[in-house]
Backbone bond lengths (Angstrom), bond angles and torsions (degrees), N, CA, C in turn:
res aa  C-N    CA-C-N  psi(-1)  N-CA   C-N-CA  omega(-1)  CA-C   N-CA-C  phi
1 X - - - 1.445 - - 1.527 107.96 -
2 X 1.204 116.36 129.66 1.270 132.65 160.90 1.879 123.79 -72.95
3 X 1.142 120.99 116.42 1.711 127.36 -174.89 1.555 96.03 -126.13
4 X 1.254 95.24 135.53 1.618 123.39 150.53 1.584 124.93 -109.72
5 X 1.302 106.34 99.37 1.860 116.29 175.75 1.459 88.23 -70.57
6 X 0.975 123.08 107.62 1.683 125.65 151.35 2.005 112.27 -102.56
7 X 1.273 83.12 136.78 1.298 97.49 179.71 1.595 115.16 -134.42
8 X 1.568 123.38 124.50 1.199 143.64 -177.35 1.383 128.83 -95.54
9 X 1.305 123.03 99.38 1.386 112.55 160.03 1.429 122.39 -84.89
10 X 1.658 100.35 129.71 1.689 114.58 -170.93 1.574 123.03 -79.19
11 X 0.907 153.12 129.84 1.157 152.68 139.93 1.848 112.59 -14.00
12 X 1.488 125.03 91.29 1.406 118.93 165.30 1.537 128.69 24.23
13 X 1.155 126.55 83.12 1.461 138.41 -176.36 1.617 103.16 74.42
14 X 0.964 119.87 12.31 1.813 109.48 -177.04 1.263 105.44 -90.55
15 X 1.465 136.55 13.02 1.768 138.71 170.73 1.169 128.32 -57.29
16 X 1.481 117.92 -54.87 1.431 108.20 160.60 1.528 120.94 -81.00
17 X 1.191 141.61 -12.57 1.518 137.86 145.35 1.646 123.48 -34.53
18 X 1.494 98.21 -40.65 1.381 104.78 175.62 1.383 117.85 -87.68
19 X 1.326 121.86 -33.28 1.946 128.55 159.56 0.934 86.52 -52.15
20 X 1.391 152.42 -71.47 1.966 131.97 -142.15 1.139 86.85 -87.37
21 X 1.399 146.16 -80.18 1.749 108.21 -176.63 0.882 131.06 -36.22
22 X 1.646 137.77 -61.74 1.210 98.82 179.28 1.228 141.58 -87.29
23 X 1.760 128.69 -2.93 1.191 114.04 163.33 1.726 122.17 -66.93
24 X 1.625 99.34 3.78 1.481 86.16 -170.58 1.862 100.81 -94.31
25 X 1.350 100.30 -41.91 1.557 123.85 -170.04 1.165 101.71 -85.78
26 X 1.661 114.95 -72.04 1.853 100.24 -140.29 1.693 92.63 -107.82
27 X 0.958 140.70 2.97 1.740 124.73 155.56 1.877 92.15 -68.99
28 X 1.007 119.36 -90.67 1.562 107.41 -168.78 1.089 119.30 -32.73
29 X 1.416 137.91 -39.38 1.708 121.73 157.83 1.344 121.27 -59.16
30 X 1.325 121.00 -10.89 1.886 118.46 -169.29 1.442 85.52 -101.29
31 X 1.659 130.07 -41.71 1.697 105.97 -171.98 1.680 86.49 -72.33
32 X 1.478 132.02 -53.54 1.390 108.40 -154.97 1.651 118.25 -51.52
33 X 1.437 106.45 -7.57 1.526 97.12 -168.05 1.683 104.60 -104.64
34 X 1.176 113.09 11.46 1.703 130.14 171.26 1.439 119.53 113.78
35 X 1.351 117.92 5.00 1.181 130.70 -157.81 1.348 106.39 -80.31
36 X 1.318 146.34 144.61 1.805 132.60 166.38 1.676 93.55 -82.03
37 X 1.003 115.75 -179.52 1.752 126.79 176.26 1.074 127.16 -173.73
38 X 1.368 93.30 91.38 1.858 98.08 174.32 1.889 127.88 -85.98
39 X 1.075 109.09 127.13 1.516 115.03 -175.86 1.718 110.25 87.68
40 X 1.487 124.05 174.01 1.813 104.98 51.33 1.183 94.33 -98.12
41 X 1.874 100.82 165.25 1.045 109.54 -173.90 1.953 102.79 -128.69
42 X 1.275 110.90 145.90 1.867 97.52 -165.30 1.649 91.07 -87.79
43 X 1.657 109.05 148.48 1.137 122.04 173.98 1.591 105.84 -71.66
44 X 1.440 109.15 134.29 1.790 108.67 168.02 1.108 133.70 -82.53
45 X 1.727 118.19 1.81 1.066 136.48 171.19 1.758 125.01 -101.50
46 X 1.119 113.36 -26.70 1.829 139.02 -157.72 1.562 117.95 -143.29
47 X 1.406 110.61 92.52 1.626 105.28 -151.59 1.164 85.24 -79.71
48 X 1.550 146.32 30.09 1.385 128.89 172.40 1.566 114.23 -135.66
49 X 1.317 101.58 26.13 1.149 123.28 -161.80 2.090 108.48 -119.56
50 X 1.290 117.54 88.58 1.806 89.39 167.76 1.672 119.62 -107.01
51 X 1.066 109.73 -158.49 1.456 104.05 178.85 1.140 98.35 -158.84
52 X 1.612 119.41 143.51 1.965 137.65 162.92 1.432 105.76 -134.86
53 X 1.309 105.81 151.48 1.066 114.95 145.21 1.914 122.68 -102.50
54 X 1.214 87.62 -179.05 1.397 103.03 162.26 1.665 127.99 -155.95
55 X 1.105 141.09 124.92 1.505 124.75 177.86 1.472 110.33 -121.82
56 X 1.312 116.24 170.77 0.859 133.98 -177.51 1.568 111.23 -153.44
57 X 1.799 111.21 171.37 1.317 107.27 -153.99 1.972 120.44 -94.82
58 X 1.368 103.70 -10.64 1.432 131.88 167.59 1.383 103.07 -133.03
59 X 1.753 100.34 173.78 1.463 126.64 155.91 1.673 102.80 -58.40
60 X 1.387 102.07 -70.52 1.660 110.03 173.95 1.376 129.94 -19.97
61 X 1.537 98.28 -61.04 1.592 116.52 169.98 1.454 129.48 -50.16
62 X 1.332 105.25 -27.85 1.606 143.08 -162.24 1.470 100.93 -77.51
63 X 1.784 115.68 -67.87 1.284 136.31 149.32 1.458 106.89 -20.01
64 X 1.239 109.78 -114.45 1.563 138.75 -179.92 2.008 93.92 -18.88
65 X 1.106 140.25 -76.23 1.197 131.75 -153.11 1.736 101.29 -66.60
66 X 1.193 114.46 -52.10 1.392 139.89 152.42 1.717 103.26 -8.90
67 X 1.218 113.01 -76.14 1.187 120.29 -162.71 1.273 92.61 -85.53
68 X 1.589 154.17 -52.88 0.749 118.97 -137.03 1.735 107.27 -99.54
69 X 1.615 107.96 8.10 1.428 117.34 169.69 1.490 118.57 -99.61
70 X 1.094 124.35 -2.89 1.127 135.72 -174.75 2.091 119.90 -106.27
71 X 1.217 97.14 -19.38 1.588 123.41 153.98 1.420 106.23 -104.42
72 X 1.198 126.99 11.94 1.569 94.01 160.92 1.520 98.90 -126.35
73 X 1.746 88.60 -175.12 1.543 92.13 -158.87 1.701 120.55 -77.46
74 X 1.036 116.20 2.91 1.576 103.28 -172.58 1.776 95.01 -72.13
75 X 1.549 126.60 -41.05 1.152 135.75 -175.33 1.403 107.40 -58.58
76 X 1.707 134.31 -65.39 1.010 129.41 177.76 1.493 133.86 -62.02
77 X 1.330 95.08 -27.66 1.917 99.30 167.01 1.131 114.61 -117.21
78 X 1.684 125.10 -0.61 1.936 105.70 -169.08 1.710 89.03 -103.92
79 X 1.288 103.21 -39.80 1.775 119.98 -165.10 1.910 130.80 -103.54
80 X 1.415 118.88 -50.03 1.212 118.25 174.72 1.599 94.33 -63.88
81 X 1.286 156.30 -25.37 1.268 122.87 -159.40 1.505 110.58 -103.26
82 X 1.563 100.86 -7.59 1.710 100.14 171.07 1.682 109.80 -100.83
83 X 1.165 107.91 -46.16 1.667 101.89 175.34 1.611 118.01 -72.01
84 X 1.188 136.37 -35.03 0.960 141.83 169.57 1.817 114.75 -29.73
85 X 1.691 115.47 -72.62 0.911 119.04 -176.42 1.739 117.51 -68.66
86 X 1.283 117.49 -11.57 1.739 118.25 155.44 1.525 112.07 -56.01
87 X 1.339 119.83 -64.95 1.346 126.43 -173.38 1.428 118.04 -43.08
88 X 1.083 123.52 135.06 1.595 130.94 168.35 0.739 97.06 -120.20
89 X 1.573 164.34 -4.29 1.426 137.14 165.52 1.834 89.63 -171.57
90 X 1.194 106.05 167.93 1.513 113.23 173.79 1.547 121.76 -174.65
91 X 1.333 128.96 127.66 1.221 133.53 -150.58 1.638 107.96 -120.68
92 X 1.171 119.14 130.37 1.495 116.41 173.14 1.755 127.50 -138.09
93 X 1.647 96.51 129.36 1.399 81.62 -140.71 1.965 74.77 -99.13
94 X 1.677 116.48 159.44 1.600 116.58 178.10 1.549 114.68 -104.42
95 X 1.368 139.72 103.42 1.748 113.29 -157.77 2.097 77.24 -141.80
96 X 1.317 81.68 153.91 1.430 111.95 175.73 1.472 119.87 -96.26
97 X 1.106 100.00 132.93 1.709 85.67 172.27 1.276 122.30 -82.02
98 X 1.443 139.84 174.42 1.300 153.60 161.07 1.524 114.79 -76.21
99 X 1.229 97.54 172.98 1.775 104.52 172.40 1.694 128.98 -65.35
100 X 1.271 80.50 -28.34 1.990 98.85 -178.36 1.348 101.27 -96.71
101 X 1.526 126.61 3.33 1.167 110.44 168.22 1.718 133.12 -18.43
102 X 1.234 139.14 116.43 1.588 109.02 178.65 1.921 96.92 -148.86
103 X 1.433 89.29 157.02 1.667 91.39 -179.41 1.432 118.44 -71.97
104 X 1.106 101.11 -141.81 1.926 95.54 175.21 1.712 106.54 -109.72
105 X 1.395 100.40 -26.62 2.238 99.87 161.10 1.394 103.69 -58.42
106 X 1.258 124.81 -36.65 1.510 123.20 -178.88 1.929 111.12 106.65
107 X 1.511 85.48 0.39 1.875 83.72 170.14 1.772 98.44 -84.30
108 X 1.644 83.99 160.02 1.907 93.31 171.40 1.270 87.08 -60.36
109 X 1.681 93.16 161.63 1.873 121.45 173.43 1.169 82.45 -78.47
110 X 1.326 109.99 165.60 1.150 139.35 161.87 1.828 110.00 12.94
């Protein structure tokens, strides 16, 4: 399995503006477009700070869903023009899982 820890720095009080968008808007467009999606989740250290992941099931998969949500339109007109201008910086790190991968029930992920 493929994961992305993404982590966001917010623009000055814009943190919970950006939790109600996107749990309302752009997590349901990233699972509808095949994506898994975990969080956001608020940093406990940096109130301007959140963090998600996302995984997917290859590199390939990663690509392909990647691209093909990011050229289409829910991203360019429902989503980049409201989340975009919150963000001040944002970091994403790409890591693979292992074989023992396991959730927190203790079954393999996915």
């Amino acid at each position: 399995m493929i994961i992305e820890i993404r982590r966001y720095t917010l623009k000055p009080g814009k943190r919970e503006e950006f939790i109600t968008f996107f749990e309302a808007v752009n997590r349901p467009a990233l699972r509808d477009a095949g994506m898994l999606v975990f969080g956001p989740m608020r940093d406990e250290e940096n109130s301007n700070v959140v963090h998600w992941m996302r995984a997917f099931e290859s590199h390939d998969q990663r690509e392909a869903i990647k691209n093909a949500f990011y050229d289409g339109p829910i991203w360019t007109k429902d989503v980049e023009p409201i989340v975009m201008p919150m963000i001040e910086r944002f970091e994403a790190s790409v890591v693979s899982t292992t074989d023992g991968f396991e959730s927190f029930s203790g079954k393999t992920a996915l």
